[in-house]
C-alpha positions in Angstrom: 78.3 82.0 207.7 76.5 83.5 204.7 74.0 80.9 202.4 75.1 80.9 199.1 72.1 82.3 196.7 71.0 79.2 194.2 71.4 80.7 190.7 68.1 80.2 188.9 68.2 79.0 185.4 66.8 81.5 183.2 65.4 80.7 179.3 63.9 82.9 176.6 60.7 82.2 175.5 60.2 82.0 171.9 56.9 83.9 171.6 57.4 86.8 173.6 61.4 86.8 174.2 61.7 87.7 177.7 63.9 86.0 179.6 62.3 84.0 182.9 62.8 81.6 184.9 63.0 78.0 183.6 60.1 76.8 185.6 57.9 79.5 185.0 58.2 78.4 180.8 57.0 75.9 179.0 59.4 73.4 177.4 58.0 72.1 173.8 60.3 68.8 173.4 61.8 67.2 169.9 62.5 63.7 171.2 65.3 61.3 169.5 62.5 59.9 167.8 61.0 62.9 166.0 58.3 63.5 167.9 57.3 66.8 169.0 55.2 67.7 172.1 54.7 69.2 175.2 56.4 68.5 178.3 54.6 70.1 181.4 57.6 68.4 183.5 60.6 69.5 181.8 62.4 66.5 182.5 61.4 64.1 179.0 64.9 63.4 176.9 65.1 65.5 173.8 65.8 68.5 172.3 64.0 71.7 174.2 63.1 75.2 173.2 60.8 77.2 175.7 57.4 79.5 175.2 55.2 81.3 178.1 52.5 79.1 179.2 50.2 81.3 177.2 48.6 80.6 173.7 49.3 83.7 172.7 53.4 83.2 173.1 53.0 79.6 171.4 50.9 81.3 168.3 53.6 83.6 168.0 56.3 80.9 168.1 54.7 79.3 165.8 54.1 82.1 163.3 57.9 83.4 163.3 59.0 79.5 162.5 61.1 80.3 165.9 59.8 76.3 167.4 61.0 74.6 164.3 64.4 76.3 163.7 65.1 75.6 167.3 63.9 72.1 167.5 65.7 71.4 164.2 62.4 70.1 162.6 59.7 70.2 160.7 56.4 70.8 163.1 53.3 69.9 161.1 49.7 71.8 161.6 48.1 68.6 163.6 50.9 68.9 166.1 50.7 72.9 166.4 46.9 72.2 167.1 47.7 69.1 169.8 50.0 71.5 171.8 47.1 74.6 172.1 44.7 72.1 173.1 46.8 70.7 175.9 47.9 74.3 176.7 44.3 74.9 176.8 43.4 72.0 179.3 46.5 72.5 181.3 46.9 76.0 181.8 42.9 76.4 182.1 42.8 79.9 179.5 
């Protein structure tokens, strides 16, 4: 009997808009409290829009407003700069 293939969620990123795999993206997370951050697990409650783990993609998110018509929110310049730097430590670029 054949093994059904597991369909593999697919999301665009935001900086770069190519179309990948959910786990290969980042997911930048609005919670129900307003707060906006990075979420390296993809599993923290809120509303989600996805960027390349690159600080390229999330510079370019940025600059097209793309993060904050998706989240539905303002995103302030302090926050902008908290995400790169944990890109930064995360990713290692």
């Amino acid at each position: 009997m054949e093994q059904k293939k597991r369909k593999i969620p697919l999301r665009q990123c935001l900086g770069c808009n190519e179309h990948k795999p959910k786990s290969e993206l980042l997911r930048v997370v609005r919670s129900p409290e307003g707060e906006v951050s990075l979420d390296f697990t993809g599993k923290k409650s809120g509303r989600g829009a996805y960027v390349c783990p690159s600080a390229r993609c999330l510079a370019r998110a940025r600059k097209s407003g793309r993060i904050e018509k998706n989240l539905e929110c303002r995103v302030s310049d302090e926050v902008y700069a908290r995400m790169e730097e944990e890109l930064t430590e995360h990713v290692g670029q």
